[in-house]
C-alpha positions in Angstrom: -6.2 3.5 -29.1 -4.5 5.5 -25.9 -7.4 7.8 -26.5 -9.5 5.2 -26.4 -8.7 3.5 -23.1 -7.2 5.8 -20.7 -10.4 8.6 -22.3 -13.1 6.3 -22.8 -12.6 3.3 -20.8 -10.5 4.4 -17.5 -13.0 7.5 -17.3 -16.4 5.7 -18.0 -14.9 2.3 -15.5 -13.9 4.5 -12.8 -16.6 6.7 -12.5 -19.0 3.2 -12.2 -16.8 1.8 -9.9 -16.6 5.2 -7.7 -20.6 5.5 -7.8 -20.7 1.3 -6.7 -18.6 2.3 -3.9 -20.5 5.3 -2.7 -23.4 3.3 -3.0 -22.0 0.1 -1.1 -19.8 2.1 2.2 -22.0 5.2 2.1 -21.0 8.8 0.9 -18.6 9.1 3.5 -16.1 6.1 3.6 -16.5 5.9 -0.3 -15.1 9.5 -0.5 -11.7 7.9 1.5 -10.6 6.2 -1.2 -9.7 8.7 -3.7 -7.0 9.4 -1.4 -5.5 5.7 -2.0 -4.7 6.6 -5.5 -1.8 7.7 -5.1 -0.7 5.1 -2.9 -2.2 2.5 -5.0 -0.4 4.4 -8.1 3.0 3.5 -6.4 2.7 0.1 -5.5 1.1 -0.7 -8.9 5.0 1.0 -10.0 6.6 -0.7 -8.1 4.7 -4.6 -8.5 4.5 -4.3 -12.4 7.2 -1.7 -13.0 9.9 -2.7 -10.5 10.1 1.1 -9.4 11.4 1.6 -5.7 9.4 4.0 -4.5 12.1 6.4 -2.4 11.8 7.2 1.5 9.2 10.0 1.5 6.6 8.1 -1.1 6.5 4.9 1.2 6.2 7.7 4.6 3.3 8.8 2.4 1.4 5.7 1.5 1.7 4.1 5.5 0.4 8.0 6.6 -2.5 8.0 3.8 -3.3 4.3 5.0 -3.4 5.2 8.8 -5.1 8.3 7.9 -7.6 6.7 6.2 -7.9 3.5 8.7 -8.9 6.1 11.7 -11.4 7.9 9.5 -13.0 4.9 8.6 -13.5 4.5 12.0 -15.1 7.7 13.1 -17.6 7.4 9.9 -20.7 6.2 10.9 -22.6 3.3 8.7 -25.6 4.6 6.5 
């Protein structure tokens, strides 16, 4: 069953999703948010988890997300 969803289901979903994306923002914003995984990754700890993500992982997400914010705004619409 693990197999099954994280091997089947997460990799078939997030692939569709990823391609939806690319199509909808264009191939260059869609490609900015495989870096939010990470970020999402910790908040989705930390909401349904109740993980406090330490010092350095919350410097990291608010760096990603301005990061990602200014690129955003130097891509061009397709």
């Amino acid at each position: 069953m693990h197999g099954v969803s994280q091997g089947i289901v997460a990799a078939i979903l997030g692939l569709w999703l990823y391609s939806l994306a690319v199509q909808k923002l264009g191939a260059a914003r869609g490609s900015l948010f495989g870096a939010l995984v990470p970020a999402i990754a910790i908040c989705g700890g930390f909401l349904f988890l109740f993980e406090v993500p330490t010092e350095y992982e919350t410097i990291g997400v608010i760096l990603t997300t301005i990061g990602i914010i200014i690129s955003m705004k130097g891509t061009k619409d397709e």
